[in-house]
C-alpha positions in Angstrom: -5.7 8.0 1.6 -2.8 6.4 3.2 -1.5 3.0 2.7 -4.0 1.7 5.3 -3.8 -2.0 4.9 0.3 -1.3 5.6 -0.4 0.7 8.5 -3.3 -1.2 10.5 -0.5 -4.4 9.8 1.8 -2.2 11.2 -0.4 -0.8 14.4 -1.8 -4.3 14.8 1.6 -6.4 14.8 3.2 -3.7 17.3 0.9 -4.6 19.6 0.9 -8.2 19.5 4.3 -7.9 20.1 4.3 -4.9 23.0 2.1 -7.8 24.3 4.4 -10.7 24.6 6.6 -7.8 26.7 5.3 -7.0 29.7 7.7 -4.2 29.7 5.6 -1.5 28.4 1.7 -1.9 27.5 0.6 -0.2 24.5 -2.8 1.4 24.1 -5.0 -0.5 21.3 -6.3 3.7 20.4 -3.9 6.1 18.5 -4.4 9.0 16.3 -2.1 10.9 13.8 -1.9 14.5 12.6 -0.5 15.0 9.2 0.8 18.3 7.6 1.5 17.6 4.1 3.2 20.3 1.4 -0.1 18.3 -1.4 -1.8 14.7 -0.7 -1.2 13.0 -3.3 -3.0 9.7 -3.9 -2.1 6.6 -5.9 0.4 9.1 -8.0 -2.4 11.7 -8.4 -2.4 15.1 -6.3 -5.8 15.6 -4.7 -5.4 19.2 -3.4 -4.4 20.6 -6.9 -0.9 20.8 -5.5 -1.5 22.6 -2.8 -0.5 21.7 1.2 -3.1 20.2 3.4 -3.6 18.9 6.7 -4.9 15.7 8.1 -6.5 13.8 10.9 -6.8 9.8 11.6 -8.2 7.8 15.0 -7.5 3.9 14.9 -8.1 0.8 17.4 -6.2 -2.1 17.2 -6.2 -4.8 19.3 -4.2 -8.1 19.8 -6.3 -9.9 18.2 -5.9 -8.7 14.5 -9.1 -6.5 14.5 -8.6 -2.9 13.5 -10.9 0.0 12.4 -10.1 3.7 12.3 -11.4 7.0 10.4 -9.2 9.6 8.4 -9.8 12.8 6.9 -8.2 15.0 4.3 -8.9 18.1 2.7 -9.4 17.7 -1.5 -9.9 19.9 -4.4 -11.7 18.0 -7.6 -15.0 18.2 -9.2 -17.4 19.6 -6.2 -15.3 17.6 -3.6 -13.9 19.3 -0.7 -13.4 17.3 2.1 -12.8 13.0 1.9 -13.6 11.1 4.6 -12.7 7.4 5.1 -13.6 4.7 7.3 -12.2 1.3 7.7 -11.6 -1.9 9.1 -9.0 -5.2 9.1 -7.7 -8.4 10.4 -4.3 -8.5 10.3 -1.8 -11.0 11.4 1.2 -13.3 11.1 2.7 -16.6 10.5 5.6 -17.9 10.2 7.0 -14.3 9.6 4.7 -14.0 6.7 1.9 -11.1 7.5 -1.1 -10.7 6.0 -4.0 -8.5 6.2 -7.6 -8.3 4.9 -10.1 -5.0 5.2 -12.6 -2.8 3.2 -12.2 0.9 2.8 -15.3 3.4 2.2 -14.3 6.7 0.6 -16.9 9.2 1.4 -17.0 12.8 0.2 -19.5 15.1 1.8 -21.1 17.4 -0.5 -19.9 15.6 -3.6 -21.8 11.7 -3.2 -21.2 10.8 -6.3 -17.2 10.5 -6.1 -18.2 7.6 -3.1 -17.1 4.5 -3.5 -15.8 1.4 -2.0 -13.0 -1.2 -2.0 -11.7 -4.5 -0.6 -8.4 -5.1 -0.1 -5.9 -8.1 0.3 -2.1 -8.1 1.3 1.1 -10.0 2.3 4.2 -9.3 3.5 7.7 -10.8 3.9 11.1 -9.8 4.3 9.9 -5.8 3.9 8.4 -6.9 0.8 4.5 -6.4 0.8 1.6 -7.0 -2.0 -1.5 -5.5 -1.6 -4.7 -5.8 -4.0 -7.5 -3.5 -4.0 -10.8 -4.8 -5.6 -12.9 -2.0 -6.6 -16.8 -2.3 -5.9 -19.5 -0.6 -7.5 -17.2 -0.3 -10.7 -14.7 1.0 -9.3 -11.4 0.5 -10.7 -9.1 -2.2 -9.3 -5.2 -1.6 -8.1 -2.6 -3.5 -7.5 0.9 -2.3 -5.3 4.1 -4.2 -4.5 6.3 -2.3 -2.3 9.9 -2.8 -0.7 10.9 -0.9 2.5 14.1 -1.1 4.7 15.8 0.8 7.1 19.2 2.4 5.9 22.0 4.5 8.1 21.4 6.7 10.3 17.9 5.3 11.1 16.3 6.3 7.9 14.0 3.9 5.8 13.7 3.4 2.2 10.8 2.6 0.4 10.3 1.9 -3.1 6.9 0.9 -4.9 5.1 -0.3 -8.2 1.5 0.1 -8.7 -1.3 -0.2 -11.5 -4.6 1.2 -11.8 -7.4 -0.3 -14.1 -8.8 1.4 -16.7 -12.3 2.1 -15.2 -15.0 1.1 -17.6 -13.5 0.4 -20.5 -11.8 3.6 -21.3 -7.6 4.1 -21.3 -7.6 6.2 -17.7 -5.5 3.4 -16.3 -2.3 4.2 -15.4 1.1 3.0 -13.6 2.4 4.3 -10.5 6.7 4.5 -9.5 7.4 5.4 -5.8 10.4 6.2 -4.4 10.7 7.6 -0.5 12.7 8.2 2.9 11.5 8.9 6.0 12.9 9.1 9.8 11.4 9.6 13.5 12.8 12.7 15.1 12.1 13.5 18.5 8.5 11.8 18.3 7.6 13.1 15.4 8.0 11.1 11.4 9.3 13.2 8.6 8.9 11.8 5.0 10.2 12.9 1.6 8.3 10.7 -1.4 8.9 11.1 -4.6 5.7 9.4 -7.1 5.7 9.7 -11.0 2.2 8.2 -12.4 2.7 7.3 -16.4 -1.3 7.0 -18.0 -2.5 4.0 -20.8 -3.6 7.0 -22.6 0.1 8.8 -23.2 -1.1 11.8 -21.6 1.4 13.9 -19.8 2.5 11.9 -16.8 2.2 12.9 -13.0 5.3 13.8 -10.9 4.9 14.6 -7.8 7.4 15.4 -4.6 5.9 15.6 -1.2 7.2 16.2 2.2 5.4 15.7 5.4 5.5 15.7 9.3 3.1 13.6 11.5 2.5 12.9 14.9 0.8 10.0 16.5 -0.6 10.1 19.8 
């Protein structure tokens, strides 16, 4: 799925600050509508390559507290369809943010592929650190990430993950992100760029994605 520990942050410190304005009061409920030319997650397609569409719900109120649900079409083993459900407290001091949440991945169909992770991040000065601690064996991963706007309203973002190797074996990998992204009209575009590079010297992943999403 998404960066979801960046985004409930995200959801959660808007409103705290909407709040401190009485200008405009901002809803604690959204949702978002993705289309997606391939989701690619972690620096691995999940759709084969192929264009997908997806659907999220969150709440998240003023005091840190967030859960949503998000949903993506995906094409491996006997999986067709992922499902996750989440949950955080997020906040700030001192201009230093941090989050904490746990993510279930569920896959209808294919129960197997289920797992489930914590996760732990900070962030300062559009630099964040997130860790995600894999349970029931699940591999661990680790992402730094720098973001900024640039002219013309456009932000940069460029990250650096790492994937265990899960049980032992060499299917750990390293993940380079590049991307830009703007708000026109309402509406985010974003152009990504992800190269994954395996422990075991296999051909590596690149992958180039553009979507569109609205939030309501």
């Amino acid at each position: 799925m998404k960066n979801t520990g960046k985004i409930l942050l995200a959801l959660v410190l808007s409103g705290s600050l909407s709040a401190v304005s009485a200008v405009e009061e901002v809803s604690p409920f959204s949702a978002n509508l993705t289309v997606t030319s391939d989701y690619v997650w972690r620096g691995k397609t999940q759709t084969l390559d192929q264009p997908t569409i997806q659907i999220g719900a969150d709440y998240a109120d003023e005091s840190g507290f967030a859960v949503g649900a998000w949903a993506s079409k995906v094409d491996f083993g006997d999986a067709s369809t992922e499902v996750d459900l989440y949950g955080s407290f997020s906040g700030e001091v001192d201009e230093i943010g941090y989050t904490v949440g746990v993510i279930a991945y569920r896959y209808p169909g294919a129960d197997s592929a289920n797992f489930e992770e914590l996760y732990f991040g900070g962030s300062y000065a559009g630099v964040d650190l997130t860790y995600y601690l894999g349970l029931s064996n699940a591999p661990n991963y680790v992402e730094v990430g720098y973001s900024a706007s640039v002219i013309d309203d456009f932000d940069l973002s460029l990250s650096l993950g790492k994937y265990d190797d899960a049980d032992g074996t060499q299917n750990g990998y390293k993940v380079y992100g590049i991307g830009t992204g703007t708000n026109y009209s309402g509406v985010d575009l974003s152009l990504d760029y992800t190269v994954a590079k395996n422990n075991n010297n296999s051909k590596d992943a690149k992958n180039l994605v553009f979507s569109i999403t609205q939030v309501f």
